[in-house]
C-alpha positions in Angstrom: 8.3 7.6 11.7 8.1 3.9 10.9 4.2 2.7 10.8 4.5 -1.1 10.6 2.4 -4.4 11.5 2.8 -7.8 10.4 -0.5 -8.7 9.1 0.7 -6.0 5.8 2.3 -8.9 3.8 1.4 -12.4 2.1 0.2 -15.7 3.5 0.5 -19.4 2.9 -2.1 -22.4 2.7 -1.6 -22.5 6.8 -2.4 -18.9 7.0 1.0 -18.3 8.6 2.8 -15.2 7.3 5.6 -15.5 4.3 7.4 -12.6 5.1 7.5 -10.7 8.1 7.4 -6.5 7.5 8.3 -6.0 11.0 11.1 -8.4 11.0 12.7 -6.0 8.0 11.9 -3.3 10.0 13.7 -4.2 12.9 16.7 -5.1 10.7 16.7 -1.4 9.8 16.5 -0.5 13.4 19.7 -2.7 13.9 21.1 -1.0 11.1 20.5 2.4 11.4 19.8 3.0 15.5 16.9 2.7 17.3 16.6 6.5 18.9 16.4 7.4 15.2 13.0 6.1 15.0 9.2 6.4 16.0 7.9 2.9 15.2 4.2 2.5 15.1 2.3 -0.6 14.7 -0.7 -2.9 15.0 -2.7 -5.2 17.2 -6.2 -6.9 16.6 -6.1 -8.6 13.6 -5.6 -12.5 13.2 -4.9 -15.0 10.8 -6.8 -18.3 11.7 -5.7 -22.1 9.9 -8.5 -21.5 7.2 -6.9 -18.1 6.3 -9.6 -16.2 7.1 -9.0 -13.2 9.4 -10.5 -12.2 12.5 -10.4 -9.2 14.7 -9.7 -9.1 18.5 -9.2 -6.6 21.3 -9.1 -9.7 24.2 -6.2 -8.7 26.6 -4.5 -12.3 26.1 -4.2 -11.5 22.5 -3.2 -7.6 22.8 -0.5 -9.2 25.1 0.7 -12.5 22.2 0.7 -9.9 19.5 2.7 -7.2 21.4 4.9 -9.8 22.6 5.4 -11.0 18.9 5.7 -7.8 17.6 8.6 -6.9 20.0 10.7 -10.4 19.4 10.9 -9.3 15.7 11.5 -5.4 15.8 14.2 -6.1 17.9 12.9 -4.0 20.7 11.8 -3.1 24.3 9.0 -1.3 23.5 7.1 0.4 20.8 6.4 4.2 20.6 2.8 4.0 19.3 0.7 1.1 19.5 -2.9 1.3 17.6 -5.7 -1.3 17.6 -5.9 -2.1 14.1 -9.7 -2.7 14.2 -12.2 -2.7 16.6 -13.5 -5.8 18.0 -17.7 -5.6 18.4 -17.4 -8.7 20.8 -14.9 -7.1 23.3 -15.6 -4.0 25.1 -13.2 -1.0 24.3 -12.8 -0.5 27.6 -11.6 -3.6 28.4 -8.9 -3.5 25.6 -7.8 0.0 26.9 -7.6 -1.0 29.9 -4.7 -4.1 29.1 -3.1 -1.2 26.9 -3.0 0.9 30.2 -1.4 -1.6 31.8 1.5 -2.0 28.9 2.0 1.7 29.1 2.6 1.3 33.0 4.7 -1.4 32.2 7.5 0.3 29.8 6.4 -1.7 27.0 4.1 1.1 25.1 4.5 4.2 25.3 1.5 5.9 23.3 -2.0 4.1 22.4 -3.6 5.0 18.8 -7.2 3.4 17.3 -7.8 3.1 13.5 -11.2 3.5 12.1 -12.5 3.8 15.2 -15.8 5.8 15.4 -16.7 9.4 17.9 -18.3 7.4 20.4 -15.6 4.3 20.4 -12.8 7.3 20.7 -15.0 9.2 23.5 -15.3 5.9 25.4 -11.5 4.8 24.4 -10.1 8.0 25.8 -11.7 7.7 29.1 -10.0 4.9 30.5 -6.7 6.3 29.0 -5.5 8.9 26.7 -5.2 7.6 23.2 -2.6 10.1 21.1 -3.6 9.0 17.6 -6.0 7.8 15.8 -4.9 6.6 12.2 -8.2 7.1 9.3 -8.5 7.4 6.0 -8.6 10.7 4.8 -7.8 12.1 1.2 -9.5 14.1 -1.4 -11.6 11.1 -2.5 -12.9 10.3 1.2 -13.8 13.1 3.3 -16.3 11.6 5.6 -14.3 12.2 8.7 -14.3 15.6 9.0 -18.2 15.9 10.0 -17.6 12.9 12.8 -14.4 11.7 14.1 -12.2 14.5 13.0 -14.3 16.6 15.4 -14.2 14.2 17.7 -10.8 13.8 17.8 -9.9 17.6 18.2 -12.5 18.2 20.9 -10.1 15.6 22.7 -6.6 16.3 21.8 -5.8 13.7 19.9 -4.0 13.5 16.5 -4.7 12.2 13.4 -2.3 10.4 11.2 -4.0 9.8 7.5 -3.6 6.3 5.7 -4.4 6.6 2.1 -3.6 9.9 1.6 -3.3 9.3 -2.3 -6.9 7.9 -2.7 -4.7 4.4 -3.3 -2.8 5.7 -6.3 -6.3 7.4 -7.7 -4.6 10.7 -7.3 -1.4 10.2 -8.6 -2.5 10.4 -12.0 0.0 6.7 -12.6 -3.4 4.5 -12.9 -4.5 4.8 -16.7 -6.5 1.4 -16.8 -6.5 -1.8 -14.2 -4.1 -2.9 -16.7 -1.9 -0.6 -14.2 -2.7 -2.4 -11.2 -1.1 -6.2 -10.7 -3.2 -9.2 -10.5 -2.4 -10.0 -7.0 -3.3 -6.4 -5.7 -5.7 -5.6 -3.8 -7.4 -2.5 -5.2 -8.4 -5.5 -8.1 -11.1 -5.5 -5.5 -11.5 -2.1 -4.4 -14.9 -0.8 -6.0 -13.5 2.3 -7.6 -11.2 0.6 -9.4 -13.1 -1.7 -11.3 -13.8 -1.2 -15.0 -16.1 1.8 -15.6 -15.8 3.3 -12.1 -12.0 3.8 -12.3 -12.5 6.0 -15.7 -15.6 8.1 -13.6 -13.3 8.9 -10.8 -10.0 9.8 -12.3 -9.3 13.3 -11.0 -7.9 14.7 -14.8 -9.0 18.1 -12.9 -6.5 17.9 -10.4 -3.6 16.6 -12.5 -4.0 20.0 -14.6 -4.0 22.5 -11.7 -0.4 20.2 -10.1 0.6 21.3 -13.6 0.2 24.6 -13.7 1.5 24.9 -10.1 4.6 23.1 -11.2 4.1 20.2 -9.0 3.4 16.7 -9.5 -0.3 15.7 -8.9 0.6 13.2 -5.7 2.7 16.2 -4.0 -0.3 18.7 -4.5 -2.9 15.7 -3.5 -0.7 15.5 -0.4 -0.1 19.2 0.3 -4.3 19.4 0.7 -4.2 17.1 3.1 -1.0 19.1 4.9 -3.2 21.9 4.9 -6.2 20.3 7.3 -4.3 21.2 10.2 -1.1 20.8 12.0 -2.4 17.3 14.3 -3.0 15.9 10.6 0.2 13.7 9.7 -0.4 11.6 6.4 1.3 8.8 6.0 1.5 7.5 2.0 2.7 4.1 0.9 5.5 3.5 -1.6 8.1 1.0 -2.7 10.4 4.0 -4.5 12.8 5.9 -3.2 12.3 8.4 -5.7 8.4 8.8 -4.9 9.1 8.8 -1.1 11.6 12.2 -2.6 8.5 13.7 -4.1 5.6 12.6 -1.3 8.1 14.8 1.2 8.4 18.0 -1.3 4.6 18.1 -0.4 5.4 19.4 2.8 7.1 22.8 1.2 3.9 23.6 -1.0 1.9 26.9 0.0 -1.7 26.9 -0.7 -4.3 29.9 -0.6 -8.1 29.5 0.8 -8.7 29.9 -3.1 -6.3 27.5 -4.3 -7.6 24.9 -1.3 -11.3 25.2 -2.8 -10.7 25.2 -6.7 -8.2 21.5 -5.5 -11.2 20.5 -3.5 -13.5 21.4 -6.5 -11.7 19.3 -9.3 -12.5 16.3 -7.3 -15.0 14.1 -10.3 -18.2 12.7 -8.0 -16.7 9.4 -7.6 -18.5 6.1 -7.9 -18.0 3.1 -5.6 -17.1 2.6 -2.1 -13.7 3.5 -0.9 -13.4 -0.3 0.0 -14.5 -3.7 -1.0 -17.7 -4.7 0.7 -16.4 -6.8 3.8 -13.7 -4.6 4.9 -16.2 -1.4 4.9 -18.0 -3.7 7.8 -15.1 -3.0 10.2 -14.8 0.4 9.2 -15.6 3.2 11.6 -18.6 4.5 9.5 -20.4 0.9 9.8 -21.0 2.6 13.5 -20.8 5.9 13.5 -23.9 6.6 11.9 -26.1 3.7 13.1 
C-alpha cells in the first residue's frame, strides 16, 4: 500500500508546491505496474497565495484536488481516498455525498476520513460506507480507543494508524533536538521541545525490545499489530533499511503479559501530541465537546 497526498512536501513564497510526492509516486507506478499497488491519498487541505493553509470538503474542490491528484499519479482512479481534515464550514454529508458520486463514477473506489470524530464517522457512514479511517494511534497517544476506535468497529470500518512510532519518540534514535533538523517539524511538536523530550523518552521500552531481541521501533510497532486485525499502521521512513525492520514487526508474538508490562513502560508524557493549531483540526477538538 502506497498512502500519498501532495500537500506532504515543501512550499515556495507563492504557496505553490516544490516537489510533488504524488508525482514520484506515480513515476513508481509507471515503473513498477500499477495492479501492484493500493494507493491512498488526500483531499481537503489547501495552500492559499499567503501560504497559509485551509481545509475544505466543498464538492468543487473534492472534484479539483481528485482531478489533480489523478493527472500526476498517472492514473484512472485511486483505491482509497480519505478527507484529510474535516471542514467545520461544510456539512459531512454534503462532502460524502460528491465522494458517492466519484465512487459511482469509476474514479474512487473506497472513501476513508482522518481525525474524524464518532459522531462525524456515524454521520459520514450514513450517506455512504467509509472503509477507513486513518488516526493516530501509538503507545504515546491512546485516546482513540475509548471514542472513535469504538466507533469505528461498531461500523465495520478499519483503521490504518499514522504515527505509529510516537514521531521517532519510540525508536529510541532521538537523544536531544540536536537529533531532529531545523526545518522539521516536530521542532514544533510540544513533546519535543527541551525538557519535555527528556520526560517522555520511553528508556523502559528500549530495555524490554532488548531483552526480546528486537529493536525498540519493531516492538513499538508489534503493540500496535496486536490491537486487532482492522488495525494497519502505517510508519514513515526515508530508509530502506528501517522500512526492513518496521516489516519484521509483523512476525513478533506478544503474550497478555508481555502487552501490559510494554503498555506499562510508557513514562507519563508531557505536552500535546501536536503543536497548538493543528490539535484544533484534530478529531478530539469535537469529540468531547
Amino acid at each position: 500500500m502506497i498512502d500519498t497526498a501532495w500537500i506532504y512536501q515543501s512550499f515556495g513564497i507563492d504557496g505553490k508546491p516544490n516537489v510533488t510526492n504524488e508525482a514520484l509516486v506515480g513515476k513508481a507506478l509507471k515503473r513498477f505496474g500499477r495492479d501492484k499497488f493500493i494507493v491512498a491519498t488526500k483531499f481537503g487541505l489547501g495552500v492559499d497565495a499567503n501560504g497559509q493553509r485551509y481545509i475544505s470538503g466543498k464538492p468543487a474542490f473534492i472534484r479539483e484536488q481528485l482531478a489533480e491528484s489523478l493527472e500526476r499519479l498517472g492514473i484512472d482512479s485511486v483505491d482509497l481516498y480519505y478527507m484529510h481534515r474535516m471542514d467545520p464550514s461544510t456539512p459531512i454529508e454534503e462532502t460524502m455525498a460528491t465522494l458517492k458520486e466519484l465512487v459511482d463514477e469509476g474514479k474512487i473506489k473506497y472513501v476513508g476520513l482522518s481525525e474524524c470524530s464518532s459522531s462525524e464517522l456515524r454521520r459520514a457512514h450514513a450517506v455512504h460506507p467509509v472503509s477507513a479511517i486513518q488516526m493516530e494511534w501509538s503507545l504515546n497517544t491512546r485516546d482513540i480507543e475509548d471514542s472513535v476506535a469504538k466507533t469505528a468497529r461498531e461500523l465495520g470500518v478499519g483503521i490504518v494508524a499514522y504515527s505509529p512510532l510516537g514521531r521517532g519518540l519510540l525508536t529510541g534514535a532521538i537523544a536531544s533536538t540536536n537529533d531532529i533538523s531545523e526545518k522539521d517539524m516536530r521542532r514544533r511538536n510540544p513533546r519535543f521541545v527541551d525538557g519535555n523530550l527528556e520526560q517522555n523518552k520511553a528508556t523502559q521500552l528500549f530495555e524490554l525490545a532488548k531483552a526480546k531481541g528486537v529493536t525498540p521501533a519493531q516492538l513499538a510497532l508489534a503493540w500496535v499489530l496486536h490491537r486487532g486485525d482492522d488495525v494497519v499502521p502505517i510508519p514513515g521512513t526515508k530508509s530502506p533499511a528501517r522500512l526492513i525492520e518496521n516489516a519484521g514487526a509483523a512476525a513478533i508474538q506478544l503474550s497478555a503479559a508481555e502487552l501490559a508490562e510494554i503498555e506499562a513502560a510508557i513514562p507519563k508524557l508531557a505536552g500535546d501530541r501536536t503543536d497548538a493549531a493543528t490539535l484544533k483540526t484534530n478529531y478530539g477538538a469535537r469529540e468531547y465537546e
